[in-house]
N, C-alpha and C positions, 0 to 999 in steps of 0.2 A: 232584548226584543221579546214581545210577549207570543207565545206558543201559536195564538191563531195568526196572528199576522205573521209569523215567518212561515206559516203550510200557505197561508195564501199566497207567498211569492214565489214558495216551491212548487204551485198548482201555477200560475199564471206562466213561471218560468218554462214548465214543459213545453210550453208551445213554442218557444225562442231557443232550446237546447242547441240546434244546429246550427245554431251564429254564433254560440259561445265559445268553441273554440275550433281545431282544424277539424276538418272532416273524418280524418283516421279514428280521432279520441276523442270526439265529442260525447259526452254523454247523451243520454237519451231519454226524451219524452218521458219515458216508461220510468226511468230512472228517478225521478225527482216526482214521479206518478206515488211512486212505492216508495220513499224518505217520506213524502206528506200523510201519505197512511199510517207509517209506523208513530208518525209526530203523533196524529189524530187520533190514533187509537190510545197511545200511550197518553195522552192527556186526560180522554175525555174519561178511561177507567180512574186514576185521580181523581177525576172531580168527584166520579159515583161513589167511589168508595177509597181514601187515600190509603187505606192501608189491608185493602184487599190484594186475594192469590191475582183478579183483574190487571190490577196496576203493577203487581209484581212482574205478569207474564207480560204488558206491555212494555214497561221499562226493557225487560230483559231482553225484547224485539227489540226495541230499540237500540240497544247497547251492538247486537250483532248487525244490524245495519249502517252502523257508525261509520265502519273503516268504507265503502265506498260511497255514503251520504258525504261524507265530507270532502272528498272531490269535486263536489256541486260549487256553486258560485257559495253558496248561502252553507258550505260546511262547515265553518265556522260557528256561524249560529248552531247549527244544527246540534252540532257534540255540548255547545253549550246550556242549549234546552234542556238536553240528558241530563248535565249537572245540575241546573237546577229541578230535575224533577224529584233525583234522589234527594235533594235537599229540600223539600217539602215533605219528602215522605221519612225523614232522618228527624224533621221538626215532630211531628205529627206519631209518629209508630216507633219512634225512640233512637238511638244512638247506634252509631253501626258499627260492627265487630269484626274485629280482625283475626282471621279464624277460629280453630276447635277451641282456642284455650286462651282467645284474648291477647292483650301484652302486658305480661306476669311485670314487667318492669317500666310499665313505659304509658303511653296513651294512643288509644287513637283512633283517627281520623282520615276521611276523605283527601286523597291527592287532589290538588289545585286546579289540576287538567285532565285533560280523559285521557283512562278510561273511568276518574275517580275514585278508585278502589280506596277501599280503605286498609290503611299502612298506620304500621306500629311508631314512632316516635321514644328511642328507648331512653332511660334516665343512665344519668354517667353512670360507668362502668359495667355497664350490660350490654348483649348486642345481640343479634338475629331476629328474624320474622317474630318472632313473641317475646323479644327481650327476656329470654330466660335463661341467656348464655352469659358466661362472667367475659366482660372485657378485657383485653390489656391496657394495661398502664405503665407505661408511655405505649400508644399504638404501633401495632407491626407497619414496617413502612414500604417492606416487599416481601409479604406474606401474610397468613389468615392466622385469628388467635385459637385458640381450641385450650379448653381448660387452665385461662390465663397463661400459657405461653402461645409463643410464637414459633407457629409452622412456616420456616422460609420456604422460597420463592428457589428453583434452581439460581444458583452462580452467587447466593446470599448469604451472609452469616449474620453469629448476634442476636443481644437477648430481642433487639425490636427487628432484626433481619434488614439492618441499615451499613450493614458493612460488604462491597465486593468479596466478591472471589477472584482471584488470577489464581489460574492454576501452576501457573509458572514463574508466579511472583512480576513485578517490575524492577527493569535492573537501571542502575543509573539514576537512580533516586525520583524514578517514576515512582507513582500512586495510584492503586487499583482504585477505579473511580465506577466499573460496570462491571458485570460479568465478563472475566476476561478481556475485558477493556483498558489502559494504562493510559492514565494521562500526564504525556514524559516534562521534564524538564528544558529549556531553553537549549537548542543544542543537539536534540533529540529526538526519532518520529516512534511513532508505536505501529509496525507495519501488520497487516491480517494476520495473526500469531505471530505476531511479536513481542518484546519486552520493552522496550524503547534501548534495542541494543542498534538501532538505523541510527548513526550518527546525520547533521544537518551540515553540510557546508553549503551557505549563501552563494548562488549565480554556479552552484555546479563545479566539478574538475573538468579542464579542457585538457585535452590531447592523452583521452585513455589514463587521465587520474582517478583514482578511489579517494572518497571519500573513508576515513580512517577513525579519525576523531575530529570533533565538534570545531567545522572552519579549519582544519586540517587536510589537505590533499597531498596523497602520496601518487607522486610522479610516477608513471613505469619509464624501466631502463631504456627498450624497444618500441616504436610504435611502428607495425607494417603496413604501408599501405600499398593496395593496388593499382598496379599502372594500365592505360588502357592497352597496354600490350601486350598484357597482363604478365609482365616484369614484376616486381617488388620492388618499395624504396624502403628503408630499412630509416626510422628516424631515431637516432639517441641523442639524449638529453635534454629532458627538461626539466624548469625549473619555475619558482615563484610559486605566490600562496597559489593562486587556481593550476597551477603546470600549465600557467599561458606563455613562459617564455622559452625559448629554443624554436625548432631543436639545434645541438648544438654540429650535429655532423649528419651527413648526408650518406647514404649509403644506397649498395643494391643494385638492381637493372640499368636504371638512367647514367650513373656515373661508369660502370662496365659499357656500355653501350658510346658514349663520349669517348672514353679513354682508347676504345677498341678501331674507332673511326678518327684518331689522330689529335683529339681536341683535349684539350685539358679543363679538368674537373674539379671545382672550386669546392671542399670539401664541406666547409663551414656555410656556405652558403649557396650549396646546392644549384650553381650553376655551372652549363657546361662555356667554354669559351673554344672557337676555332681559330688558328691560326696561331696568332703570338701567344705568347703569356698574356694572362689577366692581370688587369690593370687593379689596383687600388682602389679606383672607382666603381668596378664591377665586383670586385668580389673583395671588398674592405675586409671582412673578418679572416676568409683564408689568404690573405696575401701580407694579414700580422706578423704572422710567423713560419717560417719554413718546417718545422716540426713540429708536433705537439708528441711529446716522448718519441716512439720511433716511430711517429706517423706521418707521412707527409698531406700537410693542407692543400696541396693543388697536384693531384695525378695524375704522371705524364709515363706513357710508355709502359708501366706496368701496372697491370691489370686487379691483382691482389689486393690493394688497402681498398678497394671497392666492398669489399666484401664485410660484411657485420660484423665478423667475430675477428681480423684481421688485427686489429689494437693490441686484444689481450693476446690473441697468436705472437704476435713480435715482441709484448712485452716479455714473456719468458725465454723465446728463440731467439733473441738478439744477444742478450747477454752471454750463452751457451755457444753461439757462434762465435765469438768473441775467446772465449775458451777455449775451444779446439781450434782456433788458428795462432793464436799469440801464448805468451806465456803461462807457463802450469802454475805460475803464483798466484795469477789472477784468480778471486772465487775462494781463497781459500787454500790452494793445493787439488792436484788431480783426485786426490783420494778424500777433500773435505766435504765437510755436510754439508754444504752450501751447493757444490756441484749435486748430490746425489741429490739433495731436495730438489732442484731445478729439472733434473733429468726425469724423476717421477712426476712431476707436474707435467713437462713434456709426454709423457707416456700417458698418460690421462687423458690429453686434450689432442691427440693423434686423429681420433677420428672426426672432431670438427673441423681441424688444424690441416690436415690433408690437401698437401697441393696451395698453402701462400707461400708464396715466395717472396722473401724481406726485401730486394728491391731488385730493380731493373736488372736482368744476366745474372743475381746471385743465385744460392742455392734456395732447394723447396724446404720445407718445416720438416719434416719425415727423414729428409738426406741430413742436416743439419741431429736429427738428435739420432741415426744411425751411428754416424762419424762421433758423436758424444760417447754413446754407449761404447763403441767400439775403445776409445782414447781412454776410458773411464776402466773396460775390463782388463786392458793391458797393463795397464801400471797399477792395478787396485787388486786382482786377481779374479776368479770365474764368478763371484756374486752378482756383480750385475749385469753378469751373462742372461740369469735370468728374466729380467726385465725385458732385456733387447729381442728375448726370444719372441714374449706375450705382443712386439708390434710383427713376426715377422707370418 
């Protein structure tokens, strides 16, 4: 667009300013008053003289009123006329330089857009504002060159500064991919400082499983849950790839709370039954079997295998009751390893053990490995007097 005809529209436009856009940010009158001046002026010194101080101090106007002429309707034109002014006056008064010292390696010329400045173009393996700095070769790819090496970037190594850093390596046949970044293998997450040591297992562990290794889930023994009477149900056993199956016993408040009010308690299947025994129908899994080692699947009258740790309490109290009522052959002999192993096992597990009673009117866990101790110091002599003492 030629130079008068774009001030003529930034003169006629002033008068319409306030319909161009909201009211807040409209430019103004005034505004497109002073773009057509600095147009005016910077031209008409060109014409007088293209390569007068005139035309330079007009250009120069012009150049600083750029950045708000070109919010005008016509800013576009406007920064364009710029460019072409310096390029009449680049034809005319000669070729324009790229600072104090030129480009020692390179050429140059006018950017394409404004502000137009002229910029160095530097020839292979040179680089900076006056091409007079040596490149690398092959280029830094996260970092700046400085006397043909490569100044990395934090978290980068390497002659071109194209290799991560992990400070911590990646484990699992992860690959540092970023700064401290690891991008893990199938199987494995990289968590905010991590290694990709987060194993993946697909749809999660259910019922308080860990994820372990990759599609591995390790079951817990216990799972507690709260009753709203704020009892405890005590769940073990589970099992299957996610620990979606079980659990396999019932335990806690609920089944104390059944057994305590007459009703029998379906161990394997966590239900309570009033009245008769439970049928088959109701509680299929615990009415399989009458035991499960010395445990019974449906409790009636006594109170004890409610309780979590009740299993392993009767696994080792049953057989030691068994000993001090019946024969000293059994086990070994009164004085064999097999009894003193038992009875130290007993003496360990006293203070969880406390108060089960192995079944309905027998004796407690504690009176069961006293009567041991006692059977065991008599015919063996006063050494595992000592033991007996540490429960009393």
């Amino acid at each position: 667009m030629l130079a008068s005809s774009l001030m003529a529209l930034l003169l006629a436009s002033s008068a319409e300013a306030v319909l161009l856009r909201g009211p807040s940010d409209a430019p103004s009158g005034e505004l497109y008053r002073k773009c057509a001046a600095a147009m005016n002026l910077a031209w008409k010194a060109q014409r007088n003289n293209v390569c007068g101080q005139d035309a330079l101090t007009g250009a120069s106007r012009m150049k600083e009123h750029a950045q708000e002429c070109q919010k005008l309707r016509w800013g576009d034109d406007y920064a364009a006329s710029y460019g072409e002014l310096l390029g009449d006056f680049d034809k005319w008064c000669g070729k324009p330089k790229c600072g104090q010292n030129g480009c020692l390696h390179g050429t140059c010329a006018r950017q394409a857009s404004f502000p137009f400045d002229p910029v160095c173009t530097c020839e292979q393996k040179w680089s900076g504002k006056s091409c007079d700095a040596p490149s690398c070769n092959p280029p830094c790819s996260n970092g700046a060159c400085s006397e043909k090496k490569c100044l990395c970037d934090r978290g980068w190594m390497g002659a071109t500064c194209s290799a991560a850093v992990c400070k911590d390596g990646c484990s699992n046949g992860g690959r540092c991919v970023g700064p401290n970044r690891c991008q893990c293998l199938t199987g494995w997450k990289d968590l905010p400082g991590g290694r990709c040591e987060q194993p993946v297992c697909e749809g999660g562990c259910q019922n308080g499983g860990q994820c372990t290794r990759p599609g591995i889930c390790e079951c817990v023994q216990n799972l507690v849950r709260l009753e709203k009477d704020n009892g405890t149900t005590v769940l073990e056993g589970f099992s299957g790839p996610r620990c979606e199956q079980g659990p396999n016993y019932w335990f806690g408040s609920q089944c104390t709370s059944c057994v305590g009010t007459g009703g029998h308690w379906c161990l394997k299947d966590g239900i309570c039954v009033k009245g008769s025994d439970p049928s088959k129908q109701i509680c299929p899994k615990s009415t399989s079997m009458l035991l499960d080692g010395f445990t019974p699947m449906v409790i009636h009258d006594n109170g004890s295998p409610c309780r979590a740790e009740y299993r392993k309490c009767v696994e080792v109290a049953a057989p030691v009751q068994h000993w001090v009522v019946h024969d000293d052959a059994v086990l070994g002999g009164v004085c064999g390893g097999a009894v003193r192993g038992l009875l130290e096992e007993m003496q360990s597990s006293v203070g969880k053990c406390g108060g089960v009673q192995l079944q309905a009117g027998g004796n407690m866990y504690e009176t069961i490995y006293a009567k041991a101790v006692a059977k065991h110091a008599a015919a063996c002599g006063p050494e595992p007097a000592a033991a007996a003492a540490k429960t009393t």
